[in-house]
C-alpha positions in Angstrom: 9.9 -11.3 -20.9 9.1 -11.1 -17.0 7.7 -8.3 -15.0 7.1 -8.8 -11.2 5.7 -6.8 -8.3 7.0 -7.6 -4.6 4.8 -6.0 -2.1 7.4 -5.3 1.1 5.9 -2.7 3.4 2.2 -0.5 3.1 0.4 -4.2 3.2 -1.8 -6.0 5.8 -3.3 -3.5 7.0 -0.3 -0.8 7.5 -0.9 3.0 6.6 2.6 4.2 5.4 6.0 2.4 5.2 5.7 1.5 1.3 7.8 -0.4 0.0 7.2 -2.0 -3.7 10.0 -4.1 -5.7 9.4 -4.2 -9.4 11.4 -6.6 -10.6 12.0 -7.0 -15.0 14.2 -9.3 -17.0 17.0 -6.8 -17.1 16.6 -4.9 -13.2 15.3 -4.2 -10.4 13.7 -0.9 -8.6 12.1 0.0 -5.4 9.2 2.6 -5.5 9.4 4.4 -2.0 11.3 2.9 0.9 9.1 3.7 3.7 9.1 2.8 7.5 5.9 2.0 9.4 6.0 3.7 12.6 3.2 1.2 14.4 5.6 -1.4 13.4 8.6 1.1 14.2 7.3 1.9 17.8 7.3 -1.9 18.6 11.2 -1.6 19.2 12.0 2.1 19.6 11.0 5.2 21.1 11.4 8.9 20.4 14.0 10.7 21.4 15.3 7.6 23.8 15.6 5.0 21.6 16.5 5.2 18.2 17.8 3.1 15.2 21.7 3.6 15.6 22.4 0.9 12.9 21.2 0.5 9.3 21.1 -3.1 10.6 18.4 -2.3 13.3 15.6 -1.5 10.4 16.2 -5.5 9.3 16.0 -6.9 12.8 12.9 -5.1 13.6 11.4 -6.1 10.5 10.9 -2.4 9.0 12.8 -4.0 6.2 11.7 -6.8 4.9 14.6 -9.7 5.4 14.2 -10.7 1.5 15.5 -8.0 0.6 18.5 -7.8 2.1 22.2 -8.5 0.7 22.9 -12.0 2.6 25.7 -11.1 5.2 25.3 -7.0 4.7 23.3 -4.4 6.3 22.0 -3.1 3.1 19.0 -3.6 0.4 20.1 -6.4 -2.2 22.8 -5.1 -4.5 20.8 -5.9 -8.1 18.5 -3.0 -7.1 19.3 -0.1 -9.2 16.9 2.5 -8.2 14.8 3.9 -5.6 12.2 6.9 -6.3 11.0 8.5 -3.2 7.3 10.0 -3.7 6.9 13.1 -1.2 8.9 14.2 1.7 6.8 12.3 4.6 9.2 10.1 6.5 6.9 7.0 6.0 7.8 6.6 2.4 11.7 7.2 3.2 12.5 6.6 6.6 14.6 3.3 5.8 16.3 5.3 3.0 19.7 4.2 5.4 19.2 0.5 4.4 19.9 1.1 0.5 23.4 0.2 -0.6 26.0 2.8 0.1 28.7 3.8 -2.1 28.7 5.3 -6.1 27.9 1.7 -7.5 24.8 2.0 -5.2 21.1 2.8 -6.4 20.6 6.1 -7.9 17.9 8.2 -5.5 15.8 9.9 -7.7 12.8 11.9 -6.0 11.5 16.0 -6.5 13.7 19.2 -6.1 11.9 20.1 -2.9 11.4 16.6 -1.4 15.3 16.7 -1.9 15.5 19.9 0.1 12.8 18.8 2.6 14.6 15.2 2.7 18.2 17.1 3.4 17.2 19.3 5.9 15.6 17.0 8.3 19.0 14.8 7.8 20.8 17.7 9.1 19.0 17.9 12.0 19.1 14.7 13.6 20.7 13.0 16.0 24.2 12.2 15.0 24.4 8.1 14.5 25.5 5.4 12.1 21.7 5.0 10.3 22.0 9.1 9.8 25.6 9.2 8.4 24.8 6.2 5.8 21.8 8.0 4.8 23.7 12.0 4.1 26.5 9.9 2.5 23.6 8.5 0.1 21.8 11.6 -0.5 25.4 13.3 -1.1 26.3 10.3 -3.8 23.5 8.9 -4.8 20.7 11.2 -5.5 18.9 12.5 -8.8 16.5 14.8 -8.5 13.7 15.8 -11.1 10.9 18.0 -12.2 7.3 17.0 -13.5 7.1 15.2 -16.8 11.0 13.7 -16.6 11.6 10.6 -18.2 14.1 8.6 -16.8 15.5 5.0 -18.0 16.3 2.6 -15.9 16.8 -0.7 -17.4 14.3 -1.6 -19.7 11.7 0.6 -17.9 10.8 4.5 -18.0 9.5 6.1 -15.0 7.6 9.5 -15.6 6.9 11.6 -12.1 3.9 13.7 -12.3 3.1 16.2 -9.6 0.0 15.4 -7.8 -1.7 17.4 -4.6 -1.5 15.8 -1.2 -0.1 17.8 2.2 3.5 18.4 1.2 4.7 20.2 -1.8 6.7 18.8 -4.3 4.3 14.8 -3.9 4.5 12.9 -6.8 2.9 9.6 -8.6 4.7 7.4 -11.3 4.3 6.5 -14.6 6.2 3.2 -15.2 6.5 2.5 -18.6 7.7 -1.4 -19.0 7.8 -4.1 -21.4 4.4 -5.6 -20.4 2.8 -2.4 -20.2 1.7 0.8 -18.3 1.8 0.5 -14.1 0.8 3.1 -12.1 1.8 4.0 -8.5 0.1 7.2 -7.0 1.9 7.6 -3.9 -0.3 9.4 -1.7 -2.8 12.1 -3.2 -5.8 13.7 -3.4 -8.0 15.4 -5.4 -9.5 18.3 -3.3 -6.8 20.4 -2.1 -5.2 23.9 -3.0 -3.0 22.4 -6.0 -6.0 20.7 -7.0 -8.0 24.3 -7.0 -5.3 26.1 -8.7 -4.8 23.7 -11.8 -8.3 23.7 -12.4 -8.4 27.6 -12.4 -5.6 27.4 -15.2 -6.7 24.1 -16.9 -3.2 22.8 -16.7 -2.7 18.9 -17.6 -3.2 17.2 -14.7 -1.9 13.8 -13.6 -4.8 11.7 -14.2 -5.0 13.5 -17.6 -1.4 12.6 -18.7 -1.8 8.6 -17.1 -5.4 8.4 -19.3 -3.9 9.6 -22.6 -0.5 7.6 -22.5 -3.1 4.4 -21.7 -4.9 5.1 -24.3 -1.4 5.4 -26.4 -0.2 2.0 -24.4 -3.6 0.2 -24.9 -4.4 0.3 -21.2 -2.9 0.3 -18.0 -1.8 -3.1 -16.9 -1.8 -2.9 -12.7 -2.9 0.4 -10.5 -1.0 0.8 -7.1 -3.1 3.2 -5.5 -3.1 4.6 -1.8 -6.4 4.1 0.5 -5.9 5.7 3.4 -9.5 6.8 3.9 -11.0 4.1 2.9 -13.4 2.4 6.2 -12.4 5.3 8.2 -14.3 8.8 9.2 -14.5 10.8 6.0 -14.0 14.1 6.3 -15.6 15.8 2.8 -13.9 19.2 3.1 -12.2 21.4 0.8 -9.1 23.7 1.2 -11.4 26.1 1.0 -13.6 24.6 3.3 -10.9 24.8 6.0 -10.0 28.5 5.0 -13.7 29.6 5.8 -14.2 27.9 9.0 -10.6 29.1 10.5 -11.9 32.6 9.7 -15.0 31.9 12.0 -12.9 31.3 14.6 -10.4 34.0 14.1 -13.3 36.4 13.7 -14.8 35.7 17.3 -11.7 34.5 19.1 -11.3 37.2 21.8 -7.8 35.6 22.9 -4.6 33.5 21.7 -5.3 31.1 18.3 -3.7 28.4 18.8 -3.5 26.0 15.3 -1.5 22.6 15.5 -0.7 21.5 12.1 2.0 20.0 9.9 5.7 21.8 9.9 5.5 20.5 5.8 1.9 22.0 5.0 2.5 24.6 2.7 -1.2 24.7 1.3 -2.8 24.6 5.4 -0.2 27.7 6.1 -1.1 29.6 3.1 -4.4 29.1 4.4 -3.7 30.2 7.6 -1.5 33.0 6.4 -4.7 34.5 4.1 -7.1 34.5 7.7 -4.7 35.5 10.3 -3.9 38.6 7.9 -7.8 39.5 7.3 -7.7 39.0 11.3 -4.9 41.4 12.2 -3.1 38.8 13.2 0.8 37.3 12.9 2.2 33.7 13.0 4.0 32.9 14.7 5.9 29.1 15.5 8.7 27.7 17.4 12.1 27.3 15.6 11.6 23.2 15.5 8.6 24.0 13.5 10.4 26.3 11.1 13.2 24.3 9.8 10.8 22.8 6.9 9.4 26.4 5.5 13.6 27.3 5.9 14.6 24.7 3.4 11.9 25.4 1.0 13.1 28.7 0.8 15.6 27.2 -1.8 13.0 26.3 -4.2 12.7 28.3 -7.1 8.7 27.8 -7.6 7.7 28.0 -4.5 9.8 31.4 -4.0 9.0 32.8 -7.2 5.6 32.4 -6.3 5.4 33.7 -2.7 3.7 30.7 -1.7 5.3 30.6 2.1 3.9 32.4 4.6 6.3 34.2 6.9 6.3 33.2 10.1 8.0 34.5 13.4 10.1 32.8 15.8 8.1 32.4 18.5 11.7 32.9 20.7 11.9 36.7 19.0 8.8 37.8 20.1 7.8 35.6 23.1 6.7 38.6 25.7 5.2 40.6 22.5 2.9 37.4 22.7 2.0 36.7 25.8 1.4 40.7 26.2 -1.1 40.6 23.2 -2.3 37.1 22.6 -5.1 38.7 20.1 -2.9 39.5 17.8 -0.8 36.2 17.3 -1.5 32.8 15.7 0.9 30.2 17.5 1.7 27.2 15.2 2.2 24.2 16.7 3.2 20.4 15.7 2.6 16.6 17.0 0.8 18.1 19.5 3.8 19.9 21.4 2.3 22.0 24.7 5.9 23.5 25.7 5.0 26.9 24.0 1.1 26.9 24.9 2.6 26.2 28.7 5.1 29.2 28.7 2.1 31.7 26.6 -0.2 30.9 29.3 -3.4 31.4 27.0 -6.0 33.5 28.3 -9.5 33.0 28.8 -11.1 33.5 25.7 -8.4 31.7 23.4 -8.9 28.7 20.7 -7.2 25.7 20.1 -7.2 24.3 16.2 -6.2 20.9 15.7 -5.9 21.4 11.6 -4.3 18.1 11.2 -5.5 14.2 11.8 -6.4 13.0 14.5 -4.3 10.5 16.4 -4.5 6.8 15.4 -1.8 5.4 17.4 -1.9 4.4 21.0 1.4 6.6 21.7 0.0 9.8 19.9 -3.4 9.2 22.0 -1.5 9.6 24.7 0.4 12.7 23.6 -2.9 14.5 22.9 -4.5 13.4 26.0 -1.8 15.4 27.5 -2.0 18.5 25.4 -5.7 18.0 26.4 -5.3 18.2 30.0 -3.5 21.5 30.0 -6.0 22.9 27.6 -8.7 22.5 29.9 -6.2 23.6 32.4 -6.1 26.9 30.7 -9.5 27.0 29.9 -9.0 26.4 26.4 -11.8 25.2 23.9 -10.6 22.1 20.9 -11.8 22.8 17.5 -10.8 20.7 14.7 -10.6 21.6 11.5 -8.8 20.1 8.6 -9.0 18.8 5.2 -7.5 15.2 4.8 -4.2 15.0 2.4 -5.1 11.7 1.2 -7.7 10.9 -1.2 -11.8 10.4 -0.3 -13.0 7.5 -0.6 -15.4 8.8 -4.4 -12.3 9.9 -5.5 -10.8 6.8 -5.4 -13.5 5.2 -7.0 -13.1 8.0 -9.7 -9.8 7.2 -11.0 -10.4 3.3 -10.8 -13.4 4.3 -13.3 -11.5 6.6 -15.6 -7.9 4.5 -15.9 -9.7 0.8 -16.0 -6.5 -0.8 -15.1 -6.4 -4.5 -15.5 -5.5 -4.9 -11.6 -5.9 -3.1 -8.9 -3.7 -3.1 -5.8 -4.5 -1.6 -2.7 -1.8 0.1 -0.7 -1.1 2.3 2.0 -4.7 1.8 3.7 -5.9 0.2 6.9 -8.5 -1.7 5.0 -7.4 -3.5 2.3 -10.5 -5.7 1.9 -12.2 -3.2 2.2 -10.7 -1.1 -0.2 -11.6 -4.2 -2.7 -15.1 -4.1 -2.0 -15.7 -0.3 -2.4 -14.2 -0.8 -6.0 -15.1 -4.2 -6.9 -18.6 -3.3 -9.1 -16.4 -0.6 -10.8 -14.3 -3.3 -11.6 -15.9 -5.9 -12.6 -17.9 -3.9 -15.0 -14.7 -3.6 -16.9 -13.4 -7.4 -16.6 -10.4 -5.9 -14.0 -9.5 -7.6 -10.9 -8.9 -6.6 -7.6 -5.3 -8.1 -5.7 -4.8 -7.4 -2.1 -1.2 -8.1 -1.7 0.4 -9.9 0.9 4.0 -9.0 2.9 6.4 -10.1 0.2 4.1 -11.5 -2.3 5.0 -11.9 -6.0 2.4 -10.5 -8.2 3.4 -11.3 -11.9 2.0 -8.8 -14.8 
């Protein structure tokens, strides 16, 4: 009995665009189906120059060419499954190059990536690569809930929510003939989610993936994310971020300004809890609003009152520009339309709450949004908790699940990834792997 691992995207160096085969005796699945958008913005542009064709994602290399159907424009046929982790579009991006049709692969992924996932689908630009993927999601797609057990094959794949800067992120459980794997997708272990199963003690993911490996008699390979691993670590909290955007809020004589993700529903909680100890009301333009729209559909989230209302910045444009001390606009890949038509006065912040840019494009973008800034006369703060795991956290889960291999992913320093880990691992006989692009790692 065989079990393999093919390593086709999140390797050598690339953060985002995962894509992992694992292959059994009986069939194959594909965990995340990711585009890297350094490799992406070698051939096209935003909004100029798009994929039209599902065909475009193999001839750019998004998609690896092994796994192709020879003579088709689609993912080979003896794949049977692909489970999406989180709604960020570098872990579904090529979702278009997957098989079409009902004999295709089931989609499974979470109820609110699934609403997440649909929504920006219905938003974009009408082409061949957009229709394959709405015909996939119509056909093909499965959805689930924490703690599911779902058969494919010879192997059982358990989601398990985990906290990372999207609701509804998961890791996997795979349950196969030679053992426990683990994928974590992206995570961390210091956010809002984090906070609030603590406070009630709930059986967390880690919990649930130590006590089936102790049931299993270990775990055979980790796949675990790195993003922050050899870059600038950034220690805070949630609640760090919450307490330092209420310094600014408290002193901020003029218009707050916050850029931050459309999909954060922990950062706009946040920002919903010190605006209204501030007297003051989001507000966002409608291309930011479409995300907190869909959630609205979700059950938890709703029951819960966990999304912030938020104006349309359209409804209540001259309201804001009249009385900038009383608004928080929210803002997103560092857009300056609205902060050009506002006009901020003297006196008002901007918040980057989000990463900084890593990528020659978005450098440029900011430098822009820059410029008019100091046009304005607007000061930069940044402030923001990372959604990806730090560096000791890392470390921690290596120590606590022991896994027989370890296998970077998702991290601009693979090698170094290996290093940081490799005295925890060697303590405990494990190896380290740093996969290659299309490598075969057998378990």
């Amino acid at each position: 009995m065989s079990l393999s691992l093919f390593f086709y995207g999140g390797v050598e160096g690339e953060v985002g665009g995962n894509q992992v085969l694992v292959k059994s005796d009986e069939m194959s699945l594909l965990l995340d189906i990711g585009c890297n958008f350094t490799r992406w913005r070698g051939y096209f542009a935003f909004p100029t120059l798009l994929p039209r064709e599902p065909i475009d994602y193999f001839r750019a290399g998004i998609v690896h060419e092994e796994l192709r159907e020879p003579s088709s424009d689609w993912i080979k046929s003896d794949v049977r499954a692909c489970f999406i982790s989180h709604a960020h579009t570098d872990h579904y991006n090529a979702l278009c190059t997957l098989r079409p049709g009902e004999d295709g692969p089931s989609i499974f992924m979470g109820e609110t990536s699934a609403l997440l996932i649909k929504a920006r689908y219905e938003r974009a630009r009408k082409s061949p690569a957009v229709e394959r993927a709405r015909e996939l999601l119509e056909q093909n797609l499965r959805t689930f809930r924490t703690g599911a057990r779902i058969e494919v094959g010879d192997i059982t794949v358990i989601p398990w929510h985990v906290d990372h800067s999207v609701p509804g992120a998961y890791a996997f459980i795979l349950d196969t003939p030679k053992g426990l794997l683990i994928y974590t997708g992206d995570f961390r272990l210091h956010g809002s989610f984090t906070e609030e199963l603590r406070r009630k003690k709930s059986e967390q993911f880690w919990e649930k993936a130590k006590d089936m490996a102790s049931e299993a008699g270990g775990v055979r390979a980790l796949i675990c994310e790195g993003t922050n691993i050899g870059e600038v670590a950034n220690p805070l909290t949630e609640s760090d971020v919450a307490e330092l955007l209420s310094r600014c809020m408290k002193v901020c004589e003029g218009l707050i300004i916050v850029n931050t993700s459309t999909y954060d529903v922990d950062r706009l909680r946040t920002l919903r809890g010190v605006a209204s100890d501030a007297k003051r009301e989001l507000v966002a333009p409608e291309s930011f609003l479409y995300g907190l729209e869909a959630l609205k559909e979700d059950p938890v989230l709703r029951a819960d009152e966990k999304l912030p209302d938020v104006s349309n910045y359209a409804d209540v444009r001259d309201e804001v520009r009249a009385r900038q001390s009383e608004y928080v606009l929210l803002t997103a890949f560092f857009r300056e339309r609205e902060i050009i038509d506002v006009e901020p006065k003297p006196g008002s912040y901007f918040i980057l709450s989000s990463s900084e840019p890593f990528e020659e494009e978005s450098e440029i973008e900011f430098e822009r949004l820059k410029n008019w800034l100091e046009l304005f006369g607007v000061p930069l703060y940044h402030i923001h908790s990372s959604g990806h795991a730090h560096p000791h956290d890392i470390r921690k889960v290596v120590k606590e699940l022991e896994p027989e291999v370890v296998i970077p992913i998702h991290t601009a320093r693979p090698e170094g990834f290996a290093r940081f880990v490799s005295d925890v691992v060697k303590r405990y006989g494990g190896r380290v792997i740093v996969p290659k692009r299309g490598q075969e790692i057998r378990l």
